[in-house]
TORDREN-726371 format. One record per atom (N, C-alpha, C, O, CB): residue number from 1; residue in one letter; atom name; x, y, z. Coordinates in nm, 2 decimals. Glycine has a CB too. Example, Ala and Ser with C-alpha at 12.3 -4.5 7.8 and 13.67 -1.06 7.14 Angstrom:
<fifis>
FIFI    nr   rest   atom        X        Y        Z
FIFI     1      A      N     1.32    -0.57     0.78
FIFI     1      A     CA     1.23    -0.45     0.78
FIFI     1      A      C     1.32    -0.33     0.78
FIFI     1      A      O     1.42    -0.33     0.85
FIFI     1      A     CB     1.13    -0.45     0.90
FIFI     2      S      N     1.28    -0.22     0.71
FIFI     2      S     CA     1.37    -0.11     0.71
FIFI     2      S      C     1.29     0.00     0.79
FIFI     2      S      O     1.34     0.11     0.80
FIFI     2      S     CB     1.41    -0.06     0.57
</fifis>
This chain:
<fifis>
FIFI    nr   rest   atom        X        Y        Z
FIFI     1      X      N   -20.05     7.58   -13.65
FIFI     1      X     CA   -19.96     7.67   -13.59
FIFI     1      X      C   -20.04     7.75   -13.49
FIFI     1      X      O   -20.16     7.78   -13.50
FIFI     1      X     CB   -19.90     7.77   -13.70
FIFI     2      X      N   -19.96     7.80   -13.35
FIFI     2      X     CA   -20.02     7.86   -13.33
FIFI     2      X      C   -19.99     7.98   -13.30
FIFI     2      X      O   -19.88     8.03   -13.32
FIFI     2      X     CB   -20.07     7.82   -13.27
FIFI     3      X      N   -20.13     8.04   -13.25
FIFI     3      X     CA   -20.11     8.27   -13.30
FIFI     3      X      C   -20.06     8.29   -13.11
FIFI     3      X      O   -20.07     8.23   -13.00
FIFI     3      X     CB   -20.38     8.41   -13.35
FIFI     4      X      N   -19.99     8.41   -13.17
FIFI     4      X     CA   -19.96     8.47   -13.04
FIFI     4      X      C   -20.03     8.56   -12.96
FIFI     4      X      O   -20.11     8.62   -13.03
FIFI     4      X     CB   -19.86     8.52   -13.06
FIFI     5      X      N   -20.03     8.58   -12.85
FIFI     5      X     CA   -20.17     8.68   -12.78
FIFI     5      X      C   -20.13     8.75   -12.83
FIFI     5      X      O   -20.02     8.74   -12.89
FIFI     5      X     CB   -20.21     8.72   -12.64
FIFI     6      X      N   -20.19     8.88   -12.82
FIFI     6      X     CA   -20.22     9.03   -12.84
FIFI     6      X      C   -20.15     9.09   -12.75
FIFI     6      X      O   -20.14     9.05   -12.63
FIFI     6      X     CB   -20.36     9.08   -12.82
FIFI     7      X      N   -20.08     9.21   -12.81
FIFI     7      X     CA   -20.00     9.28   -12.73
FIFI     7      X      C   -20.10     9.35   -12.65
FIFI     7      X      O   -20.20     9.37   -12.71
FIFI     7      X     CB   -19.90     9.36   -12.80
FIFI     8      X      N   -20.10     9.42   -12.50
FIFI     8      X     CA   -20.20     9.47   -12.45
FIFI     8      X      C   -20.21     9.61   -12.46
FIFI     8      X      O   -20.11     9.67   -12.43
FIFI     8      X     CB   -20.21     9.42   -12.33
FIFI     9      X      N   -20.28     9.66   -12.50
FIFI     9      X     CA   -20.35     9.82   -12.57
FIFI     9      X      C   -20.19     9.90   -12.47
FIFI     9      X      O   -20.11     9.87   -12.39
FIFI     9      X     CB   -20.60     9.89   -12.48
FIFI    10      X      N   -20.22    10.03   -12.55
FIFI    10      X     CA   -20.13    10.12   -12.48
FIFI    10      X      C   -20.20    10.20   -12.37
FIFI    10      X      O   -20.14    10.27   -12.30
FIFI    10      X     CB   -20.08    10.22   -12.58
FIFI    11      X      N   -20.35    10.18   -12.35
FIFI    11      X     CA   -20.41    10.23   -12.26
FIFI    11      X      C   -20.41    10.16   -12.13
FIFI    11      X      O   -20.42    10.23   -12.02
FIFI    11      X     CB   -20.52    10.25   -12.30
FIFI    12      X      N   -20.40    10.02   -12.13
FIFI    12      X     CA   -20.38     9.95   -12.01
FIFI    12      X      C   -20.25     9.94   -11.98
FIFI    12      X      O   -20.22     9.93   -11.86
FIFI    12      X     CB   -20.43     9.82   -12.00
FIFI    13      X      N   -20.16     9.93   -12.08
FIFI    13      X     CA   -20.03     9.97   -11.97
FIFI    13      X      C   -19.98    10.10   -11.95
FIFI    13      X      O   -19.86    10.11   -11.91
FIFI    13      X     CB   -19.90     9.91   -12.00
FIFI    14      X      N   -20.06    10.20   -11.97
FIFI    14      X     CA   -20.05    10.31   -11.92
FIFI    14      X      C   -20.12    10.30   -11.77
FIFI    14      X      O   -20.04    10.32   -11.68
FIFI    14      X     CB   -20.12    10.41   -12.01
FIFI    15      X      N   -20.26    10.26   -11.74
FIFI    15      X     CA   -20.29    10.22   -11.62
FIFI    15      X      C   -20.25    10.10   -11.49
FIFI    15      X      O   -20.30    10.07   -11.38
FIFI    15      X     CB   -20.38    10.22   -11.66
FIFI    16      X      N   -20.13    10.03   -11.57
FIFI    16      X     CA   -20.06     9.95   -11.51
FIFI    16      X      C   -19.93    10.02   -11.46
FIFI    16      X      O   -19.89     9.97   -11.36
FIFI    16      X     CB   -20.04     9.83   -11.58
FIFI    17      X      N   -19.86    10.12   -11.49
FIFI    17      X     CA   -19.75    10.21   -11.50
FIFI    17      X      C   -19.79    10.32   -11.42
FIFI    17      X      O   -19.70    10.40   -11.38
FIFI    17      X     CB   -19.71    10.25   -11.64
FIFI    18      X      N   -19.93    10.35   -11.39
FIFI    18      X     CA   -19.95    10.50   -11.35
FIFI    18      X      C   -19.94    10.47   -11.19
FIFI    18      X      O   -19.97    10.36   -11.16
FIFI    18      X     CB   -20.11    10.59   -11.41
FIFI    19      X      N   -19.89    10.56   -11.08
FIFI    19      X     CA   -19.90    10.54   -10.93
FIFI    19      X      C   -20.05    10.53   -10.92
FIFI    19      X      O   -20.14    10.58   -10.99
FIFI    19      X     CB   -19.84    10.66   -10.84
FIFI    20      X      N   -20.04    10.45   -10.80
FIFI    20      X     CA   -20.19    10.42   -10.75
FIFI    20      X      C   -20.24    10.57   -10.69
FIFI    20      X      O   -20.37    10.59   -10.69
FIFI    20      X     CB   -20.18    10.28   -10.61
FIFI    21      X      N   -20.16    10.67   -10.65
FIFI    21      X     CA   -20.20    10.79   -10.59
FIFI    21      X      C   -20.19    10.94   -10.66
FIFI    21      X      O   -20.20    11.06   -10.61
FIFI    21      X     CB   -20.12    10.79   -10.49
FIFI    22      X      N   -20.18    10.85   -10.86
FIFI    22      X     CA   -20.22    10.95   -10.91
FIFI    22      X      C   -20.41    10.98   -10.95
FIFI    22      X      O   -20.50    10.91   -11.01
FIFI    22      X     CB   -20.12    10.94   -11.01
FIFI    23      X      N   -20.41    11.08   -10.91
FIFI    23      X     CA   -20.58    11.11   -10.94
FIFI    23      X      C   -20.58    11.08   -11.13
FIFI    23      X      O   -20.50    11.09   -11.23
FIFI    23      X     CB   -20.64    11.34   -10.88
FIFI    24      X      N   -20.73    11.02   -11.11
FIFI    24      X     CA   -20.78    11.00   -11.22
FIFI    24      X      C   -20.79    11.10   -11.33
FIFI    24      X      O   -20.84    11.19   -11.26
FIFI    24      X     CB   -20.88    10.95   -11.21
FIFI    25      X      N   -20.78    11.15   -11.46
FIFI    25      X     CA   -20.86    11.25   -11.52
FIFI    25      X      C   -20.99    11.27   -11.50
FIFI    25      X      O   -21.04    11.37   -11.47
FIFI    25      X     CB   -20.85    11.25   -11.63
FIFI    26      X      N   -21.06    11.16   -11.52
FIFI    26      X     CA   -21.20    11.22   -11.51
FIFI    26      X      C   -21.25    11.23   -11.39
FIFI    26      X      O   -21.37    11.26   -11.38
FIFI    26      X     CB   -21.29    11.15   -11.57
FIFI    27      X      N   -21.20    11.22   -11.31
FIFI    27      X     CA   -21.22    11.26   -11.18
FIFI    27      X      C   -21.19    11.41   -11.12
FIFI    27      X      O   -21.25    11.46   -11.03
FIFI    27      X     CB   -21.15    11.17   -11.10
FIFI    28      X      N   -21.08    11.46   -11.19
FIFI    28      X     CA   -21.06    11.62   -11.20
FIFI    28      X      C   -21.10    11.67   -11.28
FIFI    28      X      O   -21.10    11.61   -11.39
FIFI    28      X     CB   -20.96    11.67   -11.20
FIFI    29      X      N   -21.14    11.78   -11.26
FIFI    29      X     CA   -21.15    11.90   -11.38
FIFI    29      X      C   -21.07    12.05   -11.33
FIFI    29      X      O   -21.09    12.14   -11.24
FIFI    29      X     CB   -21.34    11.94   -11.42
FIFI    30      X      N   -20.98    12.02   -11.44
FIFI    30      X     CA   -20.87    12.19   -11.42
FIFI    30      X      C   -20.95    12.30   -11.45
FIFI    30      X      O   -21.01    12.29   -11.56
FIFI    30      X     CB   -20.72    12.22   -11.53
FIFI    31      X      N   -20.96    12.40   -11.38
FIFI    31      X     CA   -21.03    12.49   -11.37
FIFI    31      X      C   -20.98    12.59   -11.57
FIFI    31      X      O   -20.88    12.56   -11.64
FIFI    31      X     CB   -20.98    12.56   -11.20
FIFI    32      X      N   -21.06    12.68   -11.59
FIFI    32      X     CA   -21.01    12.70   -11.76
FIFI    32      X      C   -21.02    12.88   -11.77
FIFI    32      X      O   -21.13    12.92   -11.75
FIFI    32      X     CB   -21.15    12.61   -11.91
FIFI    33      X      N   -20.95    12.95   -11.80
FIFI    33      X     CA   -20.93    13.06   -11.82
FIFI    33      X      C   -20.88    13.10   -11.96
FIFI    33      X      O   -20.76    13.10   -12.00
FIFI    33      X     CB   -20.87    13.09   -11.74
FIFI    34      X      N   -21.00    13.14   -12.03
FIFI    34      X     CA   -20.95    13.24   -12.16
FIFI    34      X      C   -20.78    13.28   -12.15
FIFI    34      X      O   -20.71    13.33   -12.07
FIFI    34      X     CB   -21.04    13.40   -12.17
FIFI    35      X      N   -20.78    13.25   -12.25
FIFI    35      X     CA   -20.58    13.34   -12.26
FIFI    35      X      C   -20.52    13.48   -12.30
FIFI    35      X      O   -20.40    13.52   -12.30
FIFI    35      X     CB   -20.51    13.29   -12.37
FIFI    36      X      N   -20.69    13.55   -12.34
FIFI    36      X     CA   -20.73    13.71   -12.33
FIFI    36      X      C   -20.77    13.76   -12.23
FIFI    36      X      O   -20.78    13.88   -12.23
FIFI    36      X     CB   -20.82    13.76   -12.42
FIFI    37      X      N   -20.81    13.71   -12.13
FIFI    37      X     CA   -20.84    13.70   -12.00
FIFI    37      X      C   -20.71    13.76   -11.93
FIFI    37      X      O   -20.70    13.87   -11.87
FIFI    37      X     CB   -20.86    13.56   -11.96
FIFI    38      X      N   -20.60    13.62   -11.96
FIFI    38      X     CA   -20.47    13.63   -11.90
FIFI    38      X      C   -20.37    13.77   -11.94
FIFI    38      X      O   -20.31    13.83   -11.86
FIFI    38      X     CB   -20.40    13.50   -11.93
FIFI    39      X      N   -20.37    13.80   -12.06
FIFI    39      X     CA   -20.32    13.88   -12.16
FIFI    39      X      C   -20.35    14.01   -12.12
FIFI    39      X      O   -20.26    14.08   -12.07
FIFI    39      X     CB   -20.37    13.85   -12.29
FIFI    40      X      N   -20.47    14.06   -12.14
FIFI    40      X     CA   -20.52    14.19   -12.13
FIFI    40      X      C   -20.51    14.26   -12.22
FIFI    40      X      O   -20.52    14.38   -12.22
FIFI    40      X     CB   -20.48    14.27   -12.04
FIFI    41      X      N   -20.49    14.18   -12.38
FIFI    41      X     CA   -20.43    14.26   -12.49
FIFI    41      X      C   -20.30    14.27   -12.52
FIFI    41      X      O   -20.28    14.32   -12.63
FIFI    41      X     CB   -20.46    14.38   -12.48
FIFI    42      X      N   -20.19    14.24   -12.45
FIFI    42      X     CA   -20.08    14.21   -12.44
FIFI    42      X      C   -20.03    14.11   -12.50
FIFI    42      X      O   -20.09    14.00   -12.49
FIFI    42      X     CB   -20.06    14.21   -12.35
FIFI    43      X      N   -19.91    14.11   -12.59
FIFI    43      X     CA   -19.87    14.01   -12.59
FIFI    43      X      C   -19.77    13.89   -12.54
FIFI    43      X      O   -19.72    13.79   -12.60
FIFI    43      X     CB   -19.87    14.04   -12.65
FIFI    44      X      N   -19.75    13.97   -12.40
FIFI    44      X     CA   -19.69    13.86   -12.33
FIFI    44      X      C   -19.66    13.91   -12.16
FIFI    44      X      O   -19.60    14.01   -12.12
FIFI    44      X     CB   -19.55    13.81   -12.42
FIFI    45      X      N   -19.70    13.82   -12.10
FIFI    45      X     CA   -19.74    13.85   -11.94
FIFI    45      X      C   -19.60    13.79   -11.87
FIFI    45      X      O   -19.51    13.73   -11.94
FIFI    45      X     CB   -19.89    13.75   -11.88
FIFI    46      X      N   -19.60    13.81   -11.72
FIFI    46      X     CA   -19.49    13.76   -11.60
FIFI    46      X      C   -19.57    13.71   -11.52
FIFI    46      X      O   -19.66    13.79   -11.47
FIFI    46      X     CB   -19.39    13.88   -11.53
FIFI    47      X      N   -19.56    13.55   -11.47
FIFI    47      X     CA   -19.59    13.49   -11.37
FIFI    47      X      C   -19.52    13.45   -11.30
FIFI    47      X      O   -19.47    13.35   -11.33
FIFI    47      X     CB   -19.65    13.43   -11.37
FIFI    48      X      N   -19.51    13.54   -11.19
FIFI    48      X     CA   -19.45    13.46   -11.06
FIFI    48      X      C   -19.52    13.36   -10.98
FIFI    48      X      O   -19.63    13.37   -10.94
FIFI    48      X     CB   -19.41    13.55   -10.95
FIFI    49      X      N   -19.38    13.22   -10.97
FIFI    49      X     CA   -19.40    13.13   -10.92
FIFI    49      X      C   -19.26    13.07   -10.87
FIFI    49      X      O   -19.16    13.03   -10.93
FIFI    49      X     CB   -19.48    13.05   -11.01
FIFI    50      X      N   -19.33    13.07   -10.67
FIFI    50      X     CA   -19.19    13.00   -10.63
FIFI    50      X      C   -19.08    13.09   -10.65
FIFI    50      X      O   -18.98    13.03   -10.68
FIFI    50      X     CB   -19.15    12.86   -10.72
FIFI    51      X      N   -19.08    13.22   -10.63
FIFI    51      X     CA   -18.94    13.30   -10.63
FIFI    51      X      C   -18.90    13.31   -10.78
FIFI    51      X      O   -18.79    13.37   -10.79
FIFI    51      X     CB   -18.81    13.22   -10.54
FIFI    52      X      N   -18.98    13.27   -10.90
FIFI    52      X     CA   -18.93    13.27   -11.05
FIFI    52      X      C   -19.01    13.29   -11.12
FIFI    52      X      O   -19.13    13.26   -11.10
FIFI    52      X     CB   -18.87    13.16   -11.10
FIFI    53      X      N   -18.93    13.36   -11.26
FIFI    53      X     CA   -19.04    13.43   -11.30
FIFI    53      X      C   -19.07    13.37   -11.45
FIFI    53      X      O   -18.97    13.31   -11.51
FIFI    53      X     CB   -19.01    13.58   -11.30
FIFI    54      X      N   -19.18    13.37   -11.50
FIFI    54      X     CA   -19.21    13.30   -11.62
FIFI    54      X      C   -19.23    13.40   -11.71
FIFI    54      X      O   -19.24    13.51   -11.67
FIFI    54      X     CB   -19.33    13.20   -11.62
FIFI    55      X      N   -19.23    13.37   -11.84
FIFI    55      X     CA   -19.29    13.45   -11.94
FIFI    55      X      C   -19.39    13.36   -12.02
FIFI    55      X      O   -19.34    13.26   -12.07
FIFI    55      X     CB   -19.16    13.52   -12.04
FIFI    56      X      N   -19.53    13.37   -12.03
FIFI    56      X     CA   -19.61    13.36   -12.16
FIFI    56      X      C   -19.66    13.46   -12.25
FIFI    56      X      O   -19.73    13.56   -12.23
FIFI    56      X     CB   -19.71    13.30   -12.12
FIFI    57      X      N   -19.60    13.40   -12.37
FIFI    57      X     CA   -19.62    13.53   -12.51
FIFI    57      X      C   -19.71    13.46   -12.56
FIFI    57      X      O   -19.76    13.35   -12.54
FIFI    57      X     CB   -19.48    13.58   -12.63
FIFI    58      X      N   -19.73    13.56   -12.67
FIFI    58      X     CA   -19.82    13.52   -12.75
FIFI    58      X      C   -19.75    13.51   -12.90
FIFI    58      X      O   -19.69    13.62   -12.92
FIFI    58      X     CB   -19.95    13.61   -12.73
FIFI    59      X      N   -19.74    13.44   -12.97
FIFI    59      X     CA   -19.65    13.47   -13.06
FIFI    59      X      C   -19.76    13.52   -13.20
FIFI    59      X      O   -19.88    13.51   -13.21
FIFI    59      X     CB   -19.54    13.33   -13.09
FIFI    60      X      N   -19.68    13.56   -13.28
FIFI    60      X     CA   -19.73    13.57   -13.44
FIFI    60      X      C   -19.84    13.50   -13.51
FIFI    60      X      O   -19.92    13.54   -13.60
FIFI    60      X     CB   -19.63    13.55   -13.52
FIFI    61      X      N   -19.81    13.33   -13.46
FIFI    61      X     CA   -19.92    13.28   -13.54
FIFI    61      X      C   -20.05    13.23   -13.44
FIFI    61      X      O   -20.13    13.15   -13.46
FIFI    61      X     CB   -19.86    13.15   -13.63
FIFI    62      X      N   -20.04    13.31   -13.32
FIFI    62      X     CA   -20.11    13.32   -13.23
FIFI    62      X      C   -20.14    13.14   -13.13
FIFI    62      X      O   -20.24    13.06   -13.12
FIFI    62      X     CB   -20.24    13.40   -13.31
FIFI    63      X      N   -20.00    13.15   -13.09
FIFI    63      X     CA   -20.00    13.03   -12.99
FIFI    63      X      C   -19.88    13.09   -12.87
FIFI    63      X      O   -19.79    13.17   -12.87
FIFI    63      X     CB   -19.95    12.86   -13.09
FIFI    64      X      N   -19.92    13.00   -12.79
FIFI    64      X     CA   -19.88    13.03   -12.63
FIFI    64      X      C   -19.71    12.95   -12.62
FIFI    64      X      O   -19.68    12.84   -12.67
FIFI    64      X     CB   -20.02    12.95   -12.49
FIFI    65      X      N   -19.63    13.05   -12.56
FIFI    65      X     CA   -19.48    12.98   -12.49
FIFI    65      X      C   -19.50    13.02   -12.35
FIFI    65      X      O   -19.55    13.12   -12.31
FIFI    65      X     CB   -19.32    13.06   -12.56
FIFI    66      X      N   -19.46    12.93   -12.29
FIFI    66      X     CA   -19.43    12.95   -12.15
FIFI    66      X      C   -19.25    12.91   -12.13
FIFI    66      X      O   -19.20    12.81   -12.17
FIFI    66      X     CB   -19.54    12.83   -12.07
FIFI    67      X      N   -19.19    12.99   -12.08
FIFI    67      X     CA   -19.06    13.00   -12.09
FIFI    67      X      C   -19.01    13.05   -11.97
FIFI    67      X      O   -19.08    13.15   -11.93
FIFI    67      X     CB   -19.01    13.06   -12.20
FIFI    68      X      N   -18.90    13.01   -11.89
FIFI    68      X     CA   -18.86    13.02   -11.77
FIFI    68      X      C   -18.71    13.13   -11.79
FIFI    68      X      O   -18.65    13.16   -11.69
FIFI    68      X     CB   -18.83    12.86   -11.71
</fifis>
C-alpha cells in the first residue's frame, strides 16, 4: 500500500499565504512601553487616533481592553 505525503506544516502555508510585501517579524521589533507608563495610575486612558477616540482600561483582574 501506499502512504500519503504529509500535509505541509501550518508554518509554511502561512508563509505561502502571507504578501510578499509583508515585513518579516524578525526583522521588526515594535517598540514596548510599560502599561503604568501609559496609565499614570489610572485606570483607564483616551487615545486619539484618526479623529477617534479609544478607551484602554484596566480592568479588575488586571488586563487591558482597548475599545472604540
Amino acid at each position: 500500500m501506499q502512504s500519503l505525503p504529509a500535509p505541509p506544516s501550518t508554518a509554511s502555508q502561512a508563509a505561502r499565504t502571507r504578501p510578499s510585501s509583508a515585513p518579516s517579524r524578525q526583522s521588526t521589533t515594535a517598540p514596548r512601553i510599560e502599561s503604568r507608563h501609559l496609565l499614570h495610575g489610572a485606570r483607564e486612558l483616551v487615545i486619539e487616533h484618526l479623529g477617534g477616540e479609544y478607551r484602554l482600561r484596566l480592568t479588575r483582574n488586571d488586563k487591558l481592553i482597548l475599545t472604540k
